[in-house]
N, CA, C and O atoms as CSV, one atom per row, in Angstrom:
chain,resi,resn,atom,element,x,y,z
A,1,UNK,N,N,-8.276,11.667,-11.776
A,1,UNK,CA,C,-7.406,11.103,-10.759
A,1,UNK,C,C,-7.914,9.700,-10.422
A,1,UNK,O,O,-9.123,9.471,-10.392
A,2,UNK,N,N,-6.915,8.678,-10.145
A,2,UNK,CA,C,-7.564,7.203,-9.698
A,2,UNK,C,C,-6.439,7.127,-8.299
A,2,UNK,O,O,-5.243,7.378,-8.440
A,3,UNK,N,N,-7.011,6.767,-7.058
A,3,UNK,CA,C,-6.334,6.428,-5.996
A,3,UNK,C,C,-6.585,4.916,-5.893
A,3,UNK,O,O,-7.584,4.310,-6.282
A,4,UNK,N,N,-5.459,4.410,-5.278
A,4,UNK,CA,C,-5.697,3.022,-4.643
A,4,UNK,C,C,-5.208,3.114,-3.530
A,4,UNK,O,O,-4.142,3.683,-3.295
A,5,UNK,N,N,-6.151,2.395,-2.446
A,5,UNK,CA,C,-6.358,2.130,-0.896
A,5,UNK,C,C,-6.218,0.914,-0.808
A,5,UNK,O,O,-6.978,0.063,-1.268
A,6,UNK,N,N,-4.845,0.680,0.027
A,6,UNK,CA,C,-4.516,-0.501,0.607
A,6,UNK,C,C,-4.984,-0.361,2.071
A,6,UNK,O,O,-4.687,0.600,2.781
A,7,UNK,N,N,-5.872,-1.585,2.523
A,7,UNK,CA,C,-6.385,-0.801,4.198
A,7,UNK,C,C,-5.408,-2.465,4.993
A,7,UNK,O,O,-4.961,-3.481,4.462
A,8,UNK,N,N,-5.438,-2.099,6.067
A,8,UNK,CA,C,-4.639,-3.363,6.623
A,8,UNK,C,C,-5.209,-3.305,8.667
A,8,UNK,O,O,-5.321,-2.434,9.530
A,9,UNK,N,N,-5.390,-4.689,8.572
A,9,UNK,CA,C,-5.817,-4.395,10.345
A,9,UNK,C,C,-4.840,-5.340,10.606
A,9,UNK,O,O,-4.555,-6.386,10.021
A,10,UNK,N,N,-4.265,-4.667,11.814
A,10,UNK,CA,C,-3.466,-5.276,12.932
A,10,UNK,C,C,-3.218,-5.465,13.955
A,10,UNK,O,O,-3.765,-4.699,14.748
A,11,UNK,N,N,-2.350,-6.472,14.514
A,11,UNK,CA,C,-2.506,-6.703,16.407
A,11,UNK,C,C,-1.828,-5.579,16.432
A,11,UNK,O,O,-1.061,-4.939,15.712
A,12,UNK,N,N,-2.527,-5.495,17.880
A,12,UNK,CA,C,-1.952,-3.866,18.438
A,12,UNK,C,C,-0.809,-3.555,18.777
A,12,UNK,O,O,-0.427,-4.374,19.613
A,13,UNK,N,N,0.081,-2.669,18.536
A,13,UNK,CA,C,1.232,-2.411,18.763
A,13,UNK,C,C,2.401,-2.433,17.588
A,13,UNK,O,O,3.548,-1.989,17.633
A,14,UNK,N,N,1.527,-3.268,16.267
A,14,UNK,CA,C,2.001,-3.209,14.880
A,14,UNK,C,C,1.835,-2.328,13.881
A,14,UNK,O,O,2.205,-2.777,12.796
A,15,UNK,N,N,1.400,-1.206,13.858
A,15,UNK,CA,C,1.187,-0.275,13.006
A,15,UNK,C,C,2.242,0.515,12.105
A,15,UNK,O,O,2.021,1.220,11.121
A,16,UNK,N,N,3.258,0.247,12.624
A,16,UNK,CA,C,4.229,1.204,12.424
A,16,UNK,C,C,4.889,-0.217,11.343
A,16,UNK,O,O,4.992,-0.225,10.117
A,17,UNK,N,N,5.129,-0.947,12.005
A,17,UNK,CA,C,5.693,-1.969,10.913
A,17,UNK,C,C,5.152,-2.176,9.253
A,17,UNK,O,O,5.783,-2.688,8.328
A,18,UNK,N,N,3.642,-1.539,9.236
A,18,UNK,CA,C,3.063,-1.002,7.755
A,18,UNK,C,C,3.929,0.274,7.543
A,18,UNK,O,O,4.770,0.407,6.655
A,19,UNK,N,N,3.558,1.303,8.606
A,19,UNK,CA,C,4.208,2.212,8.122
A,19,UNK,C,C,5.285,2.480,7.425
A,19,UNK,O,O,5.546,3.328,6.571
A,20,UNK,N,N,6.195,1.161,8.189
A,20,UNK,CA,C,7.788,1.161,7.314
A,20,UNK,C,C,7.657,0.901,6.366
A,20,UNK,O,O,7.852,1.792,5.539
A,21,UNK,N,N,7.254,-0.446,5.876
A,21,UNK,CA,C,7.083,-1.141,5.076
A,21,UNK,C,C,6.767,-0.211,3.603
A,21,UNK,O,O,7.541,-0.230,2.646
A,22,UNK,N,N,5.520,0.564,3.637
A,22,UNK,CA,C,5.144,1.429,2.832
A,22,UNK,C,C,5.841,2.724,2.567
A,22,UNK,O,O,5.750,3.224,1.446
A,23,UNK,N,N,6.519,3.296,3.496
A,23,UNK,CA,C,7.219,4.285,3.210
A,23,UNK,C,C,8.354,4.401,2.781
A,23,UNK,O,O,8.679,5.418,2.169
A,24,UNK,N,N,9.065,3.561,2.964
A,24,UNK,CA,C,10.595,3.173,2.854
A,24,UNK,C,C,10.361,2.112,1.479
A,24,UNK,O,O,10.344,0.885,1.577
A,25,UNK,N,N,10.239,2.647,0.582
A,25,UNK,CA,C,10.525,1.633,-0.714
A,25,UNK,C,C,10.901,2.070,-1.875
A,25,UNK,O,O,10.499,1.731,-2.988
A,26,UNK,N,N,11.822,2.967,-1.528
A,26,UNK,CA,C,13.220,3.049,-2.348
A,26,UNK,C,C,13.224,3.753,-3.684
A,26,UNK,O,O,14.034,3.646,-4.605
A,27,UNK,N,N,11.595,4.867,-3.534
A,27,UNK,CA,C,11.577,5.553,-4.569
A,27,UNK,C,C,11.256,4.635,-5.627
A,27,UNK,O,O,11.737,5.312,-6.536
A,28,UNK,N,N,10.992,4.029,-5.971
A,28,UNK,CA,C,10.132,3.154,-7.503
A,28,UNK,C,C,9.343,3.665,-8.195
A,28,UNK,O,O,9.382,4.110,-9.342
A,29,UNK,N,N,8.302,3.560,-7.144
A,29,UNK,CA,C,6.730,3.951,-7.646
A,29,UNK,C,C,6.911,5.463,-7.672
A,29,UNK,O,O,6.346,6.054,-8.592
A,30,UNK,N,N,7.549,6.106,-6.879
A,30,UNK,CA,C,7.334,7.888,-6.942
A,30,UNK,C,C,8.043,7.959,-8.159
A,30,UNK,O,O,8.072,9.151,-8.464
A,31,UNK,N,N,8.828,7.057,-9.295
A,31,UNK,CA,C,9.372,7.684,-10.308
A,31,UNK,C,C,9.006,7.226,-11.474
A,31,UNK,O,O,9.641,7.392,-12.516
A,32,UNK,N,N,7.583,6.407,-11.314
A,32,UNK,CA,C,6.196,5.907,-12.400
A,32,UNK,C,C,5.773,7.181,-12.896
A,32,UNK,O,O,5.567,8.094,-12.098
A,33,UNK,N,N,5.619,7.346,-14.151
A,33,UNK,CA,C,4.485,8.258,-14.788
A,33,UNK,C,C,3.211,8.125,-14.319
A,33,UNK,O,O,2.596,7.067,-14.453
A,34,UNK,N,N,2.601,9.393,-13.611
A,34,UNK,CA,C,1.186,9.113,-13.237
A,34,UNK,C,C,1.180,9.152,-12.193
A,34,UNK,O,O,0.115,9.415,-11.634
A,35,UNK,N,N,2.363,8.909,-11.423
A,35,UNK,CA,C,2.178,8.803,-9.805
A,35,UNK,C,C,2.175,10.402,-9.230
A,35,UNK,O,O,2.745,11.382,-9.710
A,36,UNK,N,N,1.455,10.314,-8.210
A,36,UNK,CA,C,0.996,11.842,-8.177
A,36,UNK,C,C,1.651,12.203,-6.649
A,36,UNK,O,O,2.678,12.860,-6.481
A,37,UNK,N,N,0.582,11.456,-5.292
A,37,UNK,CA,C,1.800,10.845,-4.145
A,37,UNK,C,C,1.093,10.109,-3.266
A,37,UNK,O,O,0.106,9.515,-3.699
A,38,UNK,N,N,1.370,10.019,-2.157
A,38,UNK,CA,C,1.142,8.543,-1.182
A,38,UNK,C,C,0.769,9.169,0.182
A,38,UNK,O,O,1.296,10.241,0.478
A,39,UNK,N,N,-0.036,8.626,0.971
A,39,UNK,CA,C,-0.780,9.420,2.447
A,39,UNK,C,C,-0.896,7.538,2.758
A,39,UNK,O,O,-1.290,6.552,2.136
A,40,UNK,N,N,-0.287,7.840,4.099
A,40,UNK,CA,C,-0.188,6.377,4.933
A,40,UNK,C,C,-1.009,7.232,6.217
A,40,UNK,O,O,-0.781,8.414,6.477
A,41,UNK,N,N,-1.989,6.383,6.937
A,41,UNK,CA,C,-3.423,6.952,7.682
A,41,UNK,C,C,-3.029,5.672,8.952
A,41,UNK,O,O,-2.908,4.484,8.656
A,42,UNK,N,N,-2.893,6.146,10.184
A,42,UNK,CA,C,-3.551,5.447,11.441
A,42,UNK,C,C,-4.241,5.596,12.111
A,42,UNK,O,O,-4.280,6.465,12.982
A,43,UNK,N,N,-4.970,4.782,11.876
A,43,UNK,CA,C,-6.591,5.157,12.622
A,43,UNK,C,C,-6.340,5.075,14.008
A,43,UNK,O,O,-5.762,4.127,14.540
A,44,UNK,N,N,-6.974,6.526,14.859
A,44,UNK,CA,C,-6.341,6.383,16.169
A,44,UNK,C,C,-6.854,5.624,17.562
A,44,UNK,O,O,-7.738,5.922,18.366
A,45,UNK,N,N,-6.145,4.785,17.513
A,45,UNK,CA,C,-7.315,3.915,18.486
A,45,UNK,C,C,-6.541,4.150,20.196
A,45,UNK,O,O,-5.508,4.793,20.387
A,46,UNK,N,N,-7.655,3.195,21.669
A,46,UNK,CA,C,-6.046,3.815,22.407
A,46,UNK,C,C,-5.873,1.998,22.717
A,46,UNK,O,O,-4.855,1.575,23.266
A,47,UNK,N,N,-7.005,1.057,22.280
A,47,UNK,CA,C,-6.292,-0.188,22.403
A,47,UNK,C,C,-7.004,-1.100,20.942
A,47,UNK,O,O,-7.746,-0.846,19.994
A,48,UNK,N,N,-6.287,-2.196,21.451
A,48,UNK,CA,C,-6.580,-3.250,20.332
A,48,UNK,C,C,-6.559,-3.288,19.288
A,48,UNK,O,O,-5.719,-2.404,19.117
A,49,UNK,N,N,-6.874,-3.696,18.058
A,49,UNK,CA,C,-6.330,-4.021,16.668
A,49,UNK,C,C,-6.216,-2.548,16.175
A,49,UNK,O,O,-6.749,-1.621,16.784
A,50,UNK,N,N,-5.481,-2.385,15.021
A,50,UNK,CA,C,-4.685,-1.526,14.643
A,50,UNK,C,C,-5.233,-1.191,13.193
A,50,UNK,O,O,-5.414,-2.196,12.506
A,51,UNK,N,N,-5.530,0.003,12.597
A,51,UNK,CA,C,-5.440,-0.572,11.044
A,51,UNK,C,C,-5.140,0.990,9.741
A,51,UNK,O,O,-5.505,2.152,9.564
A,52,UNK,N,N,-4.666,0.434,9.424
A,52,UNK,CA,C,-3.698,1.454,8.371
A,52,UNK,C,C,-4.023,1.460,7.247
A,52,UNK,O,O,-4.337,0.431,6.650
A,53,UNK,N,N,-4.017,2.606,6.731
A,53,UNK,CA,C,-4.709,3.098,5.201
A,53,UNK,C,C,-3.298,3.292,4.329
A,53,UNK,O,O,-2.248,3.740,4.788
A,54,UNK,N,N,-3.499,2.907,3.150
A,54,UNK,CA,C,-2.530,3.059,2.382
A,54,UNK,C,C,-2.852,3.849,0.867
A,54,UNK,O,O,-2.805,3.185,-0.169
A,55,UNK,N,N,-3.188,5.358,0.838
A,55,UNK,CA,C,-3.354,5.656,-0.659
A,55,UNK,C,C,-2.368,6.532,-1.242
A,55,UNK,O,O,-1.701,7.509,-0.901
A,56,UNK,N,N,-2.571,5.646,-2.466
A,56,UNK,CA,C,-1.880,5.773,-3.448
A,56,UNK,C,C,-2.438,6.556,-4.927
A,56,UNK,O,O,-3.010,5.891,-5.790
A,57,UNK,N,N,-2.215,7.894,-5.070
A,57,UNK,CA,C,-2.759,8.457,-5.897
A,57,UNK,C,C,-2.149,8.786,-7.433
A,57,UNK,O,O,-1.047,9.331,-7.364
A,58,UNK,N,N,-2.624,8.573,-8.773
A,58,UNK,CA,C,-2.288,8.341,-9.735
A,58,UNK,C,C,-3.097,9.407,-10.809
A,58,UNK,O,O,-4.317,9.249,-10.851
A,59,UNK,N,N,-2.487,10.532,-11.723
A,59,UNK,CA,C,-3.226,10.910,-12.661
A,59,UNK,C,C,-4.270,10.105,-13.545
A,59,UNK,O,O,-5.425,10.533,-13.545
A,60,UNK,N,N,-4.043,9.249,-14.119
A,60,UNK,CA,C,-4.933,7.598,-14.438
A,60,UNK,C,C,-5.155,6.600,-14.311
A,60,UNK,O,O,-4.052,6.057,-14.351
A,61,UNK,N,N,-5.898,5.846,-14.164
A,61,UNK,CA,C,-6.191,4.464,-14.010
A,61,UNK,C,C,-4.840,3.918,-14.902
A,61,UNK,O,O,-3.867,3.314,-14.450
A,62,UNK,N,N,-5.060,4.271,-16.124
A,62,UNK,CA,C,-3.967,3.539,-17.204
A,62,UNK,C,C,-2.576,3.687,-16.501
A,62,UNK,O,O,-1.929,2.665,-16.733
A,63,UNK,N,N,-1.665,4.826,-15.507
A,63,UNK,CA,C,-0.591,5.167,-15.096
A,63,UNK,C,C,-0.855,4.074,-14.403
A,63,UNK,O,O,-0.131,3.083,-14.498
A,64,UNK,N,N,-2.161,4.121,-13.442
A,64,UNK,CA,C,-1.879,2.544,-12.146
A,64,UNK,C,C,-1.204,1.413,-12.930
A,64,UNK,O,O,-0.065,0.959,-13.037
A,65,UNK,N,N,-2.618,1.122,-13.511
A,65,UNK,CA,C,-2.471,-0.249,-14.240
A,65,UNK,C,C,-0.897,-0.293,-15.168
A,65,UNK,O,O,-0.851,-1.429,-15.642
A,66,UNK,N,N,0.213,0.392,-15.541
A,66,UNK,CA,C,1.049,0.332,-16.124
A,66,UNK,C,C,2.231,-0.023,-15.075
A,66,UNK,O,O,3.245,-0.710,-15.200
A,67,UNK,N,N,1.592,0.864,-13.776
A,67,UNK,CA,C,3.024,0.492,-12.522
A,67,UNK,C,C,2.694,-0.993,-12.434
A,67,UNK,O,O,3.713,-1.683,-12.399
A,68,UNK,N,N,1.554,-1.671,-12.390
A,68,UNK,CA,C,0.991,-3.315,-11.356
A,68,UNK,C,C,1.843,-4.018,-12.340
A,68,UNK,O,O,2.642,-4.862,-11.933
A,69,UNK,N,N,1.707,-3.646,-14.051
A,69,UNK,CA,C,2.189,-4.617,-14.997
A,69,UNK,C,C,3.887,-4.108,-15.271
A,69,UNK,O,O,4.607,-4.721,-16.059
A,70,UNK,N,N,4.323,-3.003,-14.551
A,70,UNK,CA,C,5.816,-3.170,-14.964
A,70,UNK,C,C,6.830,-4.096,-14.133
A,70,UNK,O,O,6.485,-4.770,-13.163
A,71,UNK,N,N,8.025,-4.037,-14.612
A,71,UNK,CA,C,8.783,-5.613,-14.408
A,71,UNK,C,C,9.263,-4.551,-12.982
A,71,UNK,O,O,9.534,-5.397,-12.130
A,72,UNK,N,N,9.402,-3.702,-12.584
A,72,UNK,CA,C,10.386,-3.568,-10.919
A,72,UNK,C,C,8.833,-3.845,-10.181
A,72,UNK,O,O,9.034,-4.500,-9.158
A,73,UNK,N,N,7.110,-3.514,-10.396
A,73,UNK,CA,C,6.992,-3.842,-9.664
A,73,UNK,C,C,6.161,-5.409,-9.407
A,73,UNK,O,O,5.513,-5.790,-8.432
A,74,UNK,N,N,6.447,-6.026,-10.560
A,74,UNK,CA,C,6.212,-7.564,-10.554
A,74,UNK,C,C,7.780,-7.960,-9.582
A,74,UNK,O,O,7.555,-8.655,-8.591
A,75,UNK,N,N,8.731,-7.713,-9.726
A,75,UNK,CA,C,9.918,-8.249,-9.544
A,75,UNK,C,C,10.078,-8.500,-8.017
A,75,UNK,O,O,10.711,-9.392,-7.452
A,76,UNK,N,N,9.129,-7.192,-7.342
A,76,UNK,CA,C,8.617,-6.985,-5.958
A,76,UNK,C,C,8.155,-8.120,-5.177
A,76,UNK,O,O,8.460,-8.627,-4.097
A,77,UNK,N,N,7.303,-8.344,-6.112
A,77,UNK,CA,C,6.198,-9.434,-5.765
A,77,UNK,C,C,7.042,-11.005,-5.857
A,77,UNK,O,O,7.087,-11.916,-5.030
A,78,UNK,N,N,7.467,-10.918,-6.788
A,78,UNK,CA,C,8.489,-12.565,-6.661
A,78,UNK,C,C,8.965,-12.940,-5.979
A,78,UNK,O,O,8.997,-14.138,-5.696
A,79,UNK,N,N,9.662,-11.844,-5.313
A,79,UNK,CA,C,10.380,-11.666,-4.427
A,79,UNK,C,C,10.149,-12.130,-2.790
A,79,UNK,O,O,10.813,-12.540,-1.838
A,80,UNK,N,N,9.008,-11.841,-3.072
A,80,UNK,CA,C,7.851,-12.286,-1.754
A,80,UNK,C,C,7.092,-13.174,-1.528
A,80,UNK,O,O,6.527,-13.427,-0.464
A,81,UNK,N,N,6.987,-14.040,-3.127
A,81,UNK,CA,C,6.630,-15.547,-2.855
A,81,UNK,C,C,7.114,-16.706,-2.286
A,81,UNK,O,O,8.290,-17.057,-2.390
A,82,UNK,N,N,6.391,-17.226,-1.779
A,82,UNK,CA,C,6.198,-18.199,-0.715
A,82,UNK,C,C,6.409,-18.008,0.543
A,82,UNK,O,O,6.679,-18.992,1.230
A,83,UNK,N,N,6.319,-16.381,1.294
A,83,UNK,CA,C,6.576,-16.011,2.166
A,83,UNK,C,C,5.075,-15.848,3.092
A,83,UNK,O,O,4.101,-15.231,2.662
A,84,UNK,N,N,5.110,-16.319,4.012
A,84,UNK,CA,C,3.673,-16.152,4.839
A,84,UNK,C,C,3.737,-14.853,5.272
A,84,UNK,O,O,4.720,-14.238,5.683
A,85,UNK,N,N,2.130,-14.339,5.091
A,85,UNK,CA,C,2.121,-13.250,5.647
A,85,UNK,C,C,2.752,-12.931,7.061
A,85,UNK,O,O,3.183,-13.882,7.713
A,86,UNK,N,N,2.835,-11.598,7.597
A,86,UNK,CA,C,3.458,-11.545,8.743
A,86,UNK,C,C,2.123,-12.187,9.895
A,86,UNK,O,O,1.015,-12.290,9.369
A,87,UNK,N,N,2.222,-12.552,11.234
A,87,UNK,CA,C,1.591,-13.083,11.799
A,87,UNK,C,C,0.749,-11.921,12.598
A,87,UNK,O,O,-0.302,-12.082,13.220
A,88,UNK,N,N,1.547,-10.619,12.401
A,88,UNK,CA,C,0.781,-9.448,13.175
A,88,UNK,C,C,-0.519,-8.941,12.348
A,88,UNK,O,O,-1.286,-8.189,12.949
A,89,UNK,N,N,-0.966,-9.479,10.346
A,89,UNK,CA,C,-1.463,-8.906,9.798
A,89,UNK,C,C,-2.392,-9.842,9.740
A,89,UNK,O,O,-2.262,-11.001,9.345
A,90,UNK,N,N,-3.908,-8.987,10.391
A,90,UNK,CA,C,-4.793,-9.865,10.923
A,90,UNK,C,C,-5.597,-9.658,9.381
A,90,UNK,O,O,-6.101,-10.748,9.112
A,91,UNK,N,N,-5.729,-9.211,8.894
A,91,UNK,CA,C,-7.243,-8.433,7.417
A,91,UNK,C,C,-5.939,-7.626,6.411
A,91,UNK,O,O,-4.935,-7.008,6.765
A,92,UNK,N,N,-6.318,-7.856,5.462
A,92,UNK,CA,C,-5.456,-6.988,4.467
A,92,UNK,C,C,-6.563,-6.580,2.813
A,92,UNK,O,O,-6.967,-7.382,1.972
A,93,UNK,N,N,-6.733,-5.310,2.864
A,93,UNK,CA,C,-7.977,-5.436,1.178
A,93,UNK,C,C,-7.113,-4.823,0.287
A,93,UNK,O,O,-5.941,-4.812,0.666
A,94,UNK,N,N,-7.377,-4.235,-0.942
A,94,UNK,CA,C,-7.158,-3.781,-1.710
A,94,UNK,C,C,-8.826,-2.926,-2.393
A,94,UNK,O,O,-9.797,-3.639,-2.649
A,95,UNK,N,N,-8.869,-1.653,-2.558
A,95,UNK,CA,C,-9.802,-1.245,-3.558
A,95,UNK,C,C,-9.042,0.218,-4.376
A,95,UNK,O,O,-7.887,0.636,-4.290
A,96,UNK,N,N,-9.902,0.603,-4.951
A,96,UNK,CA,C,-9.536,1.366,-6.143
A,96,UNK,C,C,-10.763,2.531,-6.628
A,96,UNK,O,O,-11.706,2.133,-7.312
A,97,UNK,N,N,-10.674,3.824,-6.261
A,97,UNK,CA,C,-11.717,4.764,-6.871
A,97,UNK,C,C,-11.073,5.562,-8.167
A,97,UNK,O,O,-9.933,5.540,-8.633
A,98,UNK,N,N,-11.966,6.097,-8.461
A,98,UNK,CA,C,-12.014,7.343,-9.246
A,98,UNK,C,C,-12.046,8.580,-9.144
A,98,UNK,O,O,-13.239,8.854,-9.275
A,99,UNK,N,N,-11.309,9.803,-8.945
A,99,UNK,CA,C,-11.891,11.115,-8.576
A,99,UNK,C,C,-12.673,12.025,-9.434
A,99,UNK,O,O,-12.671,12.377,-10.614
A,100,UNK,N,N,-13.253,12.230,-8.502
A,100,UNK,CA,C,-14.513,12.969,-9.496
A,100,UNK,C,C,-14.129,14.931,-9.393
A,100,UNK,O,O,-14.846,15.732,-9.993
C-alpha cells in the first residue's frame, strides 16, 4: 500500500473550505486503478489555526505515480495556474509513505 498526505494549516474558521475542496471532486481519482480510498482528518482544536489531513491511499506507488502523470489530473492543475493561493491557507506540505 502507498498513501499520500496532503496536511494543510489554516486561519480559523476555514477548515471546511479544504474539506470541500477535497471531497467534492467529481469522482476522478476514485476511478484510477490503484486507488483504494480517501480519509479527510480535522484536527480538533477549540481556537486558532486550523489544519487538515488529506490521505490518499493507493495499492502502489506505480498506481500514484500514474494518477500525478495522467492528462485529467495534470488538466486539474492548469487549470489552477496563475491563481494565488487562497489567503485563508497559511502552510500547505505534501509527503508520501509506504505500508508496511
Amino acid at each position: 500500500m502507498f498513501c499520500q498526505i496532503k496536511r494543510f494549516v489554516v486561519k480559523e474558521g476555514y477548515s471546511q473550505q479544504i474539506v470541500e475542496r477535497f471531497s467534492n471532486r467529481g469522482g476522478l481519482v476514485e476511478q484510477q486503478p490503484g486507488f483504494i480510498d480517501r480519509d479527510i482528518l480535522v484536527k480538533k482544536v477549540r481556537r486558532g489555526d486550523e489544519e487538515v489531513l488529506v490521505m490518499m491511499r493507493w495499492e502502489s506507488e506505480e498506481d500514484w505515480k500514474n494518477w500525478e502523470k495522467s492528462p485529467e489530473h495534470i488538466a486539474g492543475h492548469r487549470a489552477k495556474q496563475g491563481n494565488a493561493k487562497p489567503e485563508y491557507v497559511i502552510e500547505s506540505s505534501q509527503d508520501v509513505y509506504l505500508g508496511v
